[in-house]
C-alpha positions as CSV (number, residue, x, y, z in Angstrom):
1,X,-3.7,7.0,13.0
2,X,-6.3,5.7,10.5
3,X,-8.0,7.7,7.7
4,X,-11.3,7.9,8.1
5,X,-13.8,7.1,5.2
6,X,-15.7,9.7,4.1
7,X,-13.0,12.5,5.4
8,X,-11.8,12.1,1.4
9,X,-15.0,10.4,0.4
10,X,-14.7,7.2,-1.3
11,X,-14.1,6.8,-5.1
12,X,-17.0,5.3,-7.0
13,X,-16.9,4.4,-10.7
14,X,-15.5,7.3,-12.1
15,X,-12.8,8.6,-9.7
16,X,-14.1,11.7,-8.6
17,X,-12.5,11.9,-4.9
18,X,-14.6,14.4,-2.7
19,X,-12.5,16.0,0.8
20,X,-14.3,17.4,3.4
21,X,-15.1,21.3,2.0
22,X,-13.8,20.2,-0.9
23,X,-14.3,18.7,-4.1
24,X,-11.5,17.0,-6.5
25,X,-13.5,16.8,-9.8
26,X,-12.4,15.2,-13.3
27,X,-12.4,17.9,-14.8
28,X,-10.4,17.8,-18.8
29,X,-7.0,19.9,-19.7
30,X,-8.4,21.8,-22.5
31,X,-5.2,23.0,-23.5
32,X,-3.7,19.4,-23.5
33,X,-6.6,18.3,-25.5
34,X,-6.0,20.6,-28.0
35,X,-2.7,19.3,-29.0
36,X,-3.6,15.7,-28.2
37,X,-1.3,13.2,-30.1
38,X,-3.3,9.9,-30.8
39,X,-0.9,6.7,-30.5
40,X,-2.7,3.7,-32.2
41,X,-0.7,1.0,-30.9
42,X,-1.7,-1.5,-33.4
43,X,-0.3,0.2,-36.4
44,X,3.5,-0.3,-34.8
45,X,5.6,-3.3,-35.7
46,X,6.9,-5.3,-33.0
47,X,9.9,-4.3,-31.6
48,X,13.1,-6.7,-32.2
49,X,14.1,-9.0,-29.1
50,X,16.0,-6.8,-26.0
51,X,14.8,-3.3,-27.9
52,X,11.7,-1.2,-27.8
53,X,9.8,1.4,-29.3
54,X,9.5,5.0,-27.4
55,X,7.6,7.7,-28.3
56,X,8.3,10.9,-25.7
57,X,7.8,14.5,-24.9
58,X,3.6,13.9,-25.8
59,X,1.0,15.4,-23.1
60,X,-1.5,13.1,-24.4
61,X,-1.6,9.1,-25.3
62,X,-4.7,7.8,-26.8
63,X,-4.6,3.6,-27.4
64,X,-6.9,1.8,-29.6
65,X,-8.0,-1.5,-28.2
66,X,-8.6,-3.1,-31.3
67,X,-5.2,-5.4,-29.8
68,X,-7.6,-6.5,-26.5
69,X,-4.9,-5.5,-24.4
70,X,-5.5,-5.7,-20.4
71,X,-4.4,-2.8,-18.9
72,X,-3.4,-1.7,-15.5
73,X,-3.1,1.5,-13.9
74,X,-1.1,2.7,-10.6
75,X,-3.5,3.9,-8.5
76,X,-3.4,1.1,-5.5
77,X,-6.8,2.1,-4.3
78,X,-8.6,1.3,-7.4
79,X,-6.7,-2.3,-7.5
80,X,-9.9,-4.1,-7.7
81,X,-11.2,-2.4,-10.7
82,X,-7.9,-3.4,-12.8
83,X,-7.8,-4.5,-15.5
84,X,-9.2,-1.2,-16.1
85,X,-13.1,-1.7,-16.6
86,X,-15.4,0.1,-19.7
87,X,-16.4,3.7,-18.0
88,X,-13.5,3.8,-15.6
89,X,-11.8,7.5,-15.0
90,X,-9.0,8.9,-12.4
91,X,-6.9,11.8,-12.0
92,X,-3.6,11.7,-10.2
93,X,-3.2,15.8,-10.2
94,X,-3.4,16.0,-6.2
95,X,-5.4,13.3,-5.1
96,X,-3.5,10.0,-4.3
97,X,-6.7,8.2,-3.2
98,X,-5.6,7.7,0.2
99,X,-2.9,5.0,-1.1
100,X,0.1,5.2,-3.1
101,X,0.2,6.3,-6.3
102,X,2.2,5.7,-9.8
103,X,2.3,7.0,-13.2
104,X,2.4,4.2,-15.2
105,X,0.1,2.1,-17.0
106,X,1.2,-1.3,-17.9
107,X,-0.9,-3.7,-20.2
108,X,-1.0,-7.5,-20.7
109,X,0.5,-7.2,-24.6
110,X,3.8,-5.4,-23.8
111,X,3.2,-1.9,-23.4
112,X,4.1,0.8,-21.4
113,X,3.1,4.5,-20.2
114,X,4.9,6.4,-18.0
115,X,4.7,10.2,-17.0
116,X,7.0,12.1,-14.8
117,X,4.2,14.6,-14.1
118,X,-0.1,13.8,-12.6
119,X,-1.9,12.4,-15.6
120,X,-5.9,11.4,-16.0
121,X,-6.7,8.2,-17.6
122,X,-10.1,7.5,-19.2
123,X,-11.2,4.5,-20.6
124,X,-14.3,3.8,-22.4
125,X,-15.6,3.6,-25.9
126,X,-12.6,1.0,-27.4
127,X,-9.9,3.3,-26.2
128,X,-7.5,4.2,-23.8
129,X,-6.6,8.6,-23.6
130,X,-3.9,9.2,-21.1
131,X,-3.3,13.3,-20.8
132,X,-0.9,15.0,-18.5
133,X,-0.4,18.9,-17.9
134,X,3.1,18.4,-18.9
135,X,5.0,16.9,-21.8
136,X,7.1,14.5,-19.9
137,X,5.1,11.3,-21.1
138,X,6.6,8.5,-22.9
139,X,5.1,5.4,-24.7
140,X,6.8,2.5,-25.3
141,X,6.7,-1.2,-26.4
142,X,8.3,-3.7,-23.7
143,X,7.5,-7.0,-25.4
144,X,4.2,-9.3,-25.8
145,X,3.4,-9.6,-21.7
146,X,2.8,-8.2,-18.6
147,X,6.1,-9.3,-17.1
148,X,8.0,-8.1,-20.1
149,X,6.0,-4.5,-19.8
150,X,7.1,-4.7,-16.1
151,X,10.7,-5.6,-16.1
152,X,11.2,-2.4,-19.0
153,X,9.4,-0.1,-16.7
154,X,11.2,-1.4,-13.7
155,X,14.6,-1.0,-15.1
156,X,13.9,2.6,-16.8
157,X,11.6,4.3,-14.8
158,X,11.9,3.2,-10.5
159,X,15.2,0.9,-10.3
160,X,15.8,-1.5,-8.0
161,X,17.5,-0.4,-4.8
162,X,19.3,-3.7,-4.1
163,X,17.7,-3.1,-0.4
164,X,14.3,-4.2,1.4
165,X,13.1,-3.1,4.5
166,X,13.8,-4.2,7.8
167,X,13.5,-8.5,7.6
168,X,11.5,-8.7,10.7
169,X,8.1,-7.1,9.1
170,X,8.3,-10.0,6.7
171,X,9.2,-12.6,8.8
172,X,7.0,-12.3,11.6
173,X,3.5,-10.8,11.5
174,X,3.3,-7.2,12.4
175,X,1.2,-5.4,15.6
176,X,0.0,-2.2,15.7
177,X,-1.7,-1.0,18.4
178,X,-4.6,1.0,17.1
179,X,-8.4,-0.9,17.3
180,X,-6.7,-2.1,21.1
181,X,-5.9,1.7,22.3
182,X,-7.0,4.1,19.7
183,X,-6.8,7.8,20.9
184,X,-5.3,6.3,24.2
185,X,-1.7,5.1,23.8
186,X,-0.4,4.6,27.0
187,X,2.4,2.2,28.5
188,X,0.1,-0.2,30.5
189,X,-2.4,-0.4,27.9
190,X,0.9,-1.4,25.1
191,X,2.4,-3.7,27.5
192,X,-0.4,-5.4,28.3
193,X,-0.9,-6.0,24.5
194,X,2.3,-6.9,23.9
195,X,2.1,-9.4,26.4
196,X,-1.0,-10.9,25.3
197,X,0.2,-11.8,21.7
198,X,2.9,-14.0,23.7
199,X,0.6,-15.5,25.6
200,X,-1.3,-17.0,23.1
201,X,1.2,-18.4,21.0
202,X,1.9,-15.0,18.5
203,X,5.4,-14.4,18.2
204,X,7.1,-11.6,18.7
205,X,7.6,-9.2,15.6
206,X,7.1,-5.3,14.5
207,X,5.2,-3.6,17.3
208,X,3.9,-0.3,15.7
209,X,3.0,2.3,18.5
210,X,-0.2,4.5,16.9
211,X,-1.1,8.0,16.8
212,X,-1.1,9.7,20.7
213,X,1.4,8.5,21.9
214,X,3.1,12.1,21.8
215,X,2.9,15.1,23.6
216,X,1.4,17.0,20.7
217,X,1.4,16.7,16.5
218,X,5.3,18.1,16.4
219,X,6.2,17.4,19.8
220,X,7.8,14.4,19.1
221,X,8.3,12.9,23.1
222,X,6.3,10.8,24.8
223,X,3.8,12.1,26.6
224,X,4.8,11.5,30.5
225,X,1.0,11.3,31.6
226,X,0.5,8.0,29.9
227,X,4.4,6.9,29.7
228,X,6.1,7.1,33.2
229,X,9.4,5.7,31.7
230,X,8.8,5.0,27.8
231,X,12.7,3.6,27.5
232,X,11.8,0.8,30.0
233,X,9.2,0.0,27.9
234,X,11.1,-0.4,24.8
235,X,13.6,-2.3,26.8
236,X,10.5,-4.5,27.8
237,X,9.5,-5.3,24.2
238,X,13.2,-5.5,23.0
239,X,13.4,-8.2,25.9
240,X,10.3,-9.8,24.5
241,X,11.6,-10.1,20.9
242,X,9.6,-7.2,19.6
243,X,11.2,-4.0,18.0
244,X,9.1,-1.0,18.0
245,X,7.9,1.7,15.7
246,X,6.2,4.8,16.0
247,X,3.3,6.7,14.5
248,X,4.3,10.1,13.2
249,X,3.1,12.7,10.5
250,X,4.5,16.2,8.9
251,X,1.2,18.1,10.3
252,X,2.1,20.5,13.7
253,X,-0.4,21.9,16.1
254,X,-1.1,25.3,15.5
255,X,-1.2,26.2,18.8
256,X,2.1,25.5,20.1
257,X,5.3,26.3,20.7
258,X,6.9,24.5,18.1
259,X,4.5,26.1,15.3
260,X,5.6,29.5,16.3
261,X,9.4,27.9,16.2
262,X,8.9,26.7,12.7
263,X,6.8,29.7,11.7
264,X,9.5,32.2,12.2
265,X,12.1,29.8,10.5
266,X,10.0,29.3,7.3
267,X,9.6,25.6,7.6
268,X,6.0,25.5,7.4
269,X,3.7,26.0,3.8
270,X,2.0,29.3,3.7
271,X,-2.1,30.2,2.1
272,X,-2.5,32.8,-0.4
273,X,-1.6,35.5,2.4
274,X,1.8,34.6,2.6
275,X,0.9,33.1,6.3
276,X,0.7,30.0,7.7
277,X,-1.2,27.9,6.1
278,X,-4.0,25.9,8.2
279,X,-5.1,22.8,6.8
280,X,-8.1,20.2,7.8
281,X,-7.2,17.3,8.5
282,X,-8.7,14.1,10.0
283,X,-7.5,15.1,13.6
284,X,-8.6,18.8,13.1
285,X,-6.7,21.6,11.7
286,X,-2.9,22.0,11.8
287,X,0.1,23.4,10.3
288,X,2.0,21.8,7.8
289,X,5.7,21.1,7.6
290,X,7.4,22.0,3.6
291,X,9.7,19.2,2.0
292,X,10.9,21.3,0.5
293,X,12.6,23.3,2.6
294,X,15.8,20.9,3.2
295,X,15.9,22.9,6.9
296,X,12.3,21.2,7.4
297,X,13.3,17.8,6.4
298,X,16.2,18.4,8.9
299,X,14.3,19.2,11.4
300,X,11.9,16.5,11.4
301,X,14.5,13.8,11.0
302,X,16.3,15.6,14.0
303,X,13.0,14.7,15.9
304,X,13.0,11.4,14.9
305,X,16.9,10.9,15.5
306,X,16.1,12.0,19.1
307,X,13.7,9.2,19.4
308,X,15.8,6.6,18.6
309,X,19.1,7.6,20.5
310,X,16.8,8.7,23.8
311,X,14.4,5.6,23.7
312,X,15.9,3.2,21.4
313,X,13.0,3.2,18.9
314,X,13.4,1.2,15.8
315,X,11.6,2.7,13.3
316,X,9.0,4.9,12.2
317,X,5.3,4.3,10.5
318,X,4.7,7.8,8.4
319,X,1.3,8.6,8.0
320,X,-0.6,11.5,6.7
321,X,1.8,12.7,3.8
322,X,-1.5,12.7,1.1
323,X,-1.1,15.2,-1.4
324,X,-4.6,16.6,-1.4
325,X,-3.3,18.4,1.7
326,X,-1.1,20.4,-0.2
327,X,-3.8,21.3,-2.4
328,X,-3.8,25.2,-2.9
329,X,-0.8,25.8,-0.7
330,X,2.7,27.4,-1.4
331,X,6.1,26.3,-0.4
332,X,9.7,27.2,-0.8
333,X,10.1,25.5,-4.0
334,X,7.3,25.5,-6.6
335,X,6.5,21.8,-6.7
336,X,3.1,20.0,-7.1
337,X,1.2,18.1,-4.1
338,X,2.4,14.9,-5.6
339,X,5.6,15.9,-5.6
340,X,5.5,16.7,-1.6
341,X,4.5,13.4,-0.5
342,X,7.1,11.8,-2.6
343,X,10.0,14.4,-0.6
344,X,7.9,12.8,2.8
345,X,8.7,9.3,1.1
346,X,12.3,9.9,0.7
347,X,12.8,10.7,4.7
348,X,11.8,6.7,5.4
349,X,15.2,5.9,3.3
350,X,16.7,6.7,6.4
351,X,15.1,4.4,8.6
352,X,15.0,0.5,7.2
353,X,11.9,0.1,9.7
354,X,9.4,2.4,8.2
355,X,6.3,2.2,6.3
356,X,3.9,4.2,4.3
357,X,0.1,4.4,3.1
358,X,0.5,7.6,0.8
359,X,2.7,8.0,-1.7
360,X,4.1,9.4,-4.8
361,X,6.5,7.4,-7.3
362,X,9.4,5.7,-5.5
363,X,9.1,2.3,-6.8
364,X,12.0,0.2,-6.2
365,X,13.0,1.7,-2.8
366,X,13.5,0.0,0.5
367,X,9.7,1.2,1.5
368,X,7.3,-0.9,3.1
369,X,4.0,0.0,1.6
370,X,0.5,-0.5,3.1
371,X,-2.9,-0.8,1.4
372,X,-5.5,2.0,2.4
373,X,-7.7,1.3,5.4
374,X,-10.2,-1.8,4.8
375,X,-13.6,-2.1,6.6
376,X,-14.2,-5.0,8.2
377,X,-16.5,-5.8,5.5
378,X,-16.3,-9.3,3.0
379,X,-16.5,-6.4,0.0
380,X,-13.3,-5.1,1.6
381,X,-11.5,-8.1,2.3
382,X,-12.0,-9.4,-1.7
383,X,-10.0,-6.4,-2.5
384,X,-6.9,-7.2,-0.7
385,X,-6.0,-9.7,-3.7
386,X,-6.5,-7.3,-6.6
387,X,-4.9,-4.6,-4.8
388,X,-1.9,-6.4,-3.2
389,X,-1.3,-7.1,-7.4
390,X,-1.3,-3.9,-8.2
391,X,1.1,-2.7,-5.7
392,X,3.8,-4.7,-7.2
393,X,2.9,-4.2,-10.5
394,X,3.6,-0.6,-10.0
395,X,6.8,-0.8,-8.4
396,X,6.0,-1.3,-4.8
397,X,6.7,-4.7,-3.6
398,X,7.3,-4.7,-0.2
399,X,4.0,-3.9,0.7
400,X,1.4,-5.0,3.9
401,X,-2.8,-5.6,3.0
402,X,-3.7,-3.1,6.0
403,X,-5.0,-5.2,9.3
404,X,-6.4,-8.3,9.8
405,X,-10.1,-7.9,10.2
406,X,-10.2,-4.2,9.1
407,X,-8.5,-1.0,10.4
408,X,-11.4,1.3,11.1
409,X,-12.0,1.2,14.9
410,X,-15.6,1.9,14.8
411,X,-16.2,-1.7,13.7
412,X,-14.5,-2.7,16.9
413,X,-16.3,-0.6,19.3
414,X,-18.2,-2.1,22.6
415,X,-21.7,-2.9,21.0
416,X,-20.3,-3.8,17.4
417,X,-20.8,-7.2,15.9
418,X,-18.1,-8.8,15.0
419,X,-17.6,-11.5,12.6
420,X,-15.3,-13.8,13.6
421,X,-15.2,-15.9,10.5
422,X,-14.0,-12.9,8.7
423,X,-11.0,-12.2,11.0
424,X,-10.3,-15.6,10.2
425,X,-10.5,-15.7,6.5
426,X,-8.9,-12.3,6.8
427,X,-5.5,-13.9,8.5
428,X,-5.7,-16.6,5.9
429,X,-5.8,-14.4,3.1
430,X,-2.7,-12.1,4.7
431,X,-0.8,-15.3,5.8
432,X,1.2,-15.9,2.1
433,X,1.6,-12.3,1.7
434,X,4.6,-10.3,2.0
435,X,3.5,-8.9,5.3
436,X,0.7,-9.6,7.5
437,X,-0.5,-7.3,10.3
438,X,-2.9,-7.8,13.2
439,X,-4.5,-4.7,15.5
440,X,-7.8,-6.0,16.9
441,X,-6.2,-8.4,19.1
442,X,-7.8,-12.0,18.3
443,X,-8.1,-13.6,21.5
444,X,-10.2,-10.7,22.9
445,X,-13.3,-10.9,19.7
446,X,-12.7,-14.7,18.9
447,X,-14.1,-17.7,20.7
448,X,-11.6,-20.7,20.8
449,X,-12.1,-22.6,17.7
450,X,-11.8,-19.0,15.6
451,X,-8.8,-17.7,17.7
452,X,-7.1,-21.4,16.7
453,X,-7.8,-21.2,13.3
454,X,-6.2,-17.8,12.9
455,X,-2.8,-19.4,14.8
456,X,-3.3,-22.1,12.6
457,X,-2.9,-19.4,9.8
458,X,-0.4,-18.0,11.6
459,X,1.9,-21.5,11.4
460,X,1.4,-21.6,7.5
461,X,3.0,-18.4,7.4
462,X,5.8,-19.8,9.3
463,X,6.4,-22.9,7.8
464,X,6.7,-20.6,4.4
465,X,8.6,-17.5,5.9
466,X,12.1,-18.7,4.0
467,X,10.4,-18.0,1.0
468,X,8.9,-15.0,1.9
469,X,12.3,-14.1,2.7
470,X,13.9,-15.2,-0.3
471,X,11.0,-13.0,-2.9
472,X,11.9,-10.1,-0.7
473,X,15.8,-10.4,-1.0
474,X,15.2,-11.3,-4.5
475,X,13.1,-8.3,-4.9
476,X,15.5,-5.6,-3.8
477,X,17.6,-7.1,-6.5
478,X,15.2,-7.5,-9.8
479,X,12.1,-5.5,-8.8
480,X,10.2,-8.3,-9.5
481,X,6.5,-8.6,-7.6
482,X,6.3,-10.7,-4.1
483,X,2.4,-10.9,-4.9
484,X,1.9,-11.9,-8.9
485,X,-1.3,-12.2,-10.9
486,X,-1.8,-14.7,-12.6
487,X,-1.2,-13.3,-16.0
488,X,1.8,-12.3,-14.6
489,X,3.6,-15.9,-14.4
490,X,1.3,-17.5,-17.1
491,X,0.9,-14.5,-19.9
492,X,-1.6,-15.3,-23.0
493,X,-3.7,-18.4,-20.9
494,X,-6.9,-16.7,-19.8
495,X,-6.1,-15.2,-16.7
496,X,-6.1,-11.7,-17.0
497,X,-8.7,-10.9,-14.6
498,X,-8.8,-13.7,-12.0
499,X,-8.9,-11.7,-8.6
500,X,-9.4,-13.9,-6.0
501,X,-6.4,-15.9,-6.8
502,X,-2.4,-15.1,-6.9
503,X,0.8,-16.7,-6.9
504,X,3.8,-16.4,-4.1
505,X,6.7,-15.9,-6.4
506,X,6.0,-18.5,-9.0
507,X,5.9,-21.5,-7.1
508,X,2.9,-20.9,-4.7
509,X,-0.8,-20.2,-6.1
510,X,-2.9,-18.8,-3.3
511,X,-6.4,-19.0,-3.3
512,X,-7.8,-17.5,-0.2
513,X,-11.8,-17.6,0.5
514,X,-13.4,-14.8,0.7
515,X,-17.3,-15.1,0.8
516,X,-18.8,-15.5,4.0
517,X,-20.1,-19.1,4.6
518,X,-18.6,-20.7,2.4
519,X,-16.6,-23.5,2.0
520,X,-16.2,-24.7,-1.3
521,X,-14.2,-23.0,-4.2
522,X,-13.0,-23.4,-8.0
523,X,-9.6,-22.6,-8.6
524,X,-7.9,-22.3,-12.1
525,X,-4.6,-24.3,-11.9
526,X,-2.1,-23.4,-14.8
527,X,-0.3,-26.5,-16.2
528,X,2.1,-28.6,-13.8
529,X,2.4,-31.5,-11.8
530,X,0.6,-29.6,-7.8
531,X,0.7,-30.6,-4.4
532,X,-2.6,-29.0,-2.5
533,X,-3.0,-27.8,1.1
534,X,-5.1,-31.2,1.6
535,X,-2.0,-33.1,0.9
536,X,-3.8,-34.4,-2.6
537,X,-1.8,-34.1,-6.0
538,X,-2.9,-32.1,-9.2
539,X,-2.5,-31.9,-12.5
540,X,-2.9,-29.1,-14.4
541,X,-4.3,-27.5,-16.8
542,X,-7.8,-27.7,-15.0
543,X,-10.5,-26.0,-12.8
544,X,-10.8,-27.4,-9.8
545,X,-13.5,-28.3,-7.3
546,X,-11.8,-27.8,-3.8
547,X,-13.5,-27.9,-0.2
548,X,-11.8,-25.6,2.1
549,X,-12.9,-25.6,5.9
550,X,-12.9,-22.7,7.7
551,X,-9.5,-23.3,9.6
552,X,-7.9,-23.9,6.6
553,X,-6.2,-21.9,3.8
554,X,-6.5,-22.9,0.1
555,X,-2.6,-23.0,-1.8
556,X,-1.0,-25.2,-3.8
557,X,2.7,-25.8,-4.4
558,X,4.3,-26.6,-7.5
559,X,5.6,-30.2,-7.0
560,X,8.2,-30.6,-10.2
């Protein structure tokens, strides 16, 4: 399933986040405010080598920028506004802006923020005011970079785990069903697809199975009108090289059996009556399962268990765990929205194939992380860079720019133009990420010379997948990005906000092109010796003048 824009409304400059029938306005924490503690980070010395300086228990940060600190913020949807701009505002108290979501702030000189509970950030008028509802916010001073700021916040705050997801989405691209079937998942229609990314030289990888495939939302089988023998399907794709994962989500149908089940065992969240609670959704209006209920969690791994013992299914893409949908409901434990979809992140610990567009904390955790639906729009596809840098800024490494050519299926419906050069750019762009994942299968909306410049894409990918490999495994150990800025691997030289470049580790700079029609582009090469995609050597410090044609994708290796 894929959110719809508009069913949470889309954030514009200043973070106000608008569900249907409802509105999520920033709105201030007058009692915060009055006991505001003002942190003016250029009045503190620097803190000795290995050691830094804390400040806790405050509800309310205020920086001065008078140091012209870069700073970035964890909230993965607004990615391409960070560094934070002049005017910029957001509020993390039950709205995680369809993405994932962490409370930390991390700047370019060293320092940190972190809160345990939502905060609001604004920034404007040569200053930076973090406030929280709670006290539980800390303030500290890492070093003199981004990286140093990261590595403190990694180690104190979201540990590594020492594991990564399953290998296979990393080393193969990914397939998920959705623009090809939409509402109708059925065997033919998967084997068919399946077969078609063999057939024109795709390998095999993560086959994710979208929403509709199941009997009902909490009626976790297959449903037999459009599977006549699901297992021999999944031996099918096994056979083929694929493994498969399925769509699922913690909403049930209010309607069924199981709802009345879960009802009368307490599993669900209740409204203000002490009933059921009924909550809108982008497929409609459903009951919803409480996290916090350790019976509930039970039960839906039970489900899931079933799944894989019955059918043999690998793994599990968990959608729909936003925490505006807790919004004004009650559950077993008193917890806050936020803190629900994290207890819906935890459940994927159990299933190394898994992955995840909302979330809440959880950074360092063997969680494969996607970016929020994309249009299949240019202005879409020059976010994936900032964002993608975000996401492992803030803890999430293992993470997958959404799909190739955009997720939302009404770009891809009979009568839609379709823009074949951006599929292609859009491939290239994915291809030196951590993950890269097509829907819209290519050899159905691309002519020839397109669909071979997005296997082409495909082959760069390959010839690099060791080292994809290798910043994954080394990941689970130091929490260190896959994706870096710039600034992140060359602090202090001018690169704060370059967003249409990134580096692979710290030996690969990626710059992917992302205007339509062109085929010419400057990229800022740090100091080194370089060898180009062109086969042409580079020295660096310099800007260069590079001419990219459209099958081709614009990196450079460092040669020394």
């Amino acid at each position: 399933m894929r959110i719809r824009h508009g069913e949470f409304g889309r954030v514009g400059k200043v973070g106000a986040c608008c569900a249907r029938g409802r509105a999520h306005s920033i709105i201030a924490y007058p009692a915060v405010l009055a006991v505001c503690l003002l942190v003016v980070l250029t009045g503190f010395p620097h803190a000795a080598k290995g050691q830094s300086l804390l400040e806790t228990g405050t509800n309310c940060i205020q920086v001065s920028q008078a140091t012209n600190a870069s700073w970035w913020a964890g909230i993965i949807e607004h990615g391409f506004q960070m560094p934070l701009v002049e005017g910029y505002t957001a509020r993390t108290d039950g709205d995680n802006y369809e993405n994932q979501v962490q409370p930390l702030l991390l700047s370019s000189q060293g320092d940190v923020i972190w809160s345990e509970d939502p905060f609001r950030i604004e920034f404007g008028h040569g200053s930076l005011l973090v406030t929280s509802k709670g006290s539980r916010m800390t303030r500290s001073k890492a070093g003199s970079s981004l990286r140093q700021a990261f590595l403190y916040a990694s180690r104190r705050y979201f540990p590594p785990s020492g594991k990564a997801p399953d290998e296979l989405l990393f080393s193969s691209p990914q397939y998920n069903t959705w623009i090809e079937l939409m509402y109708d998942q059925n065997q033919d229609g998967i084997l068919k697809y399946a077969a078609g990314i063999r057939e024109h030289g795709f390998p095999a990888g993560v086959l994710m199975i979208d929403d509709n495939w199941q009997e009902d939302y909490g009626k976790w089988d297959f449903n037999k009108g459009r599977f006549c023998n699901p297992k021999a399907m999944i031996t099918t794709l096994h056979a083929s090289g694929f493994k498969v994962m399925l769509w699922v989500c913690p909403f049930i149908s209010p309607d069924c059996d199981v709802c009345r089940e879960l009802t009368k065992r307490n599993l669900l969240v209740k409204d203000a009556s002490n009933e059921t609670a009924i909550v809108r959704w982008w497929n409609g209006a459903s009951a919803l399962l409480d996290f916090t209920n350790p019976d509930a969690v039970d039960w839906f791994r039970s489900q899931l268990d079933y799944l894989q013992s019955t059918y043999q299914v690998d793994g599990f893409k968990f959608d729909a765990g936003d925490s505006p949908f807790y919004n004004g409901v009650t559950s077993l434990q008193t917890v806050s929205p936020n803190e629900q979809t994290e207890l819906h992140g935890k459940i994927g610990l159990h299933y190394p194939l898994n992955e995840y567009r909302a979330m809440w904390k959880m950074g360092g955790q063997p969680l494969a992380e996607r970016l929020s639906d994309k249009a299949h729009s240019w202005t879409d596809l020059q976010k994936l860079v900032p964002d993608m840098i975000l996401e492992g800024l803030m803890g999430y490494p293992f993470s997958c720019p959404d799909m190739i050519g955009g997720g939302e299926f009404t770009s891809f419906l009979p009568g839609s133009t379709i823009d074949q050069e951006l599929i292609v750019r859009s491939a290239q762009c994915q291809a030196l990420m951590p993950m890269m994942q097509f829907s819209v299968a290519p050899w159905r909306v691309l002519d020839e010379a397109h669909l071979k410049a997005v296997l082409k894409a495909v082959q760069v990918r390959e010839e690099h997948k060791d080292q994809i490999l290798s910043l994954a495994r080394q990941s689970a150990r130091t929490g260190e990005p896959i994706v870096r800025s710039m600034e992140y691997v060359f602090p202090h030289q001018g690169y704060e906000r370059v967003k249409d470049q990134f580096m692979l580790g710290n030996s690969i700079l990626v710059a992917p092109m992302l205007e339509k029609g062109v085929c010419q582009r400057e990229v800022m090469l740090p100091a080194g010796s370089w060898k180009g995609f062109n086969g042409m050597l580079y020295q660096g410090p310099a800007m260069l003048s590079l001419t990219v044609a459209e099958d081709e994708l614009c990196y450079l290796e460092r040669s020394e």
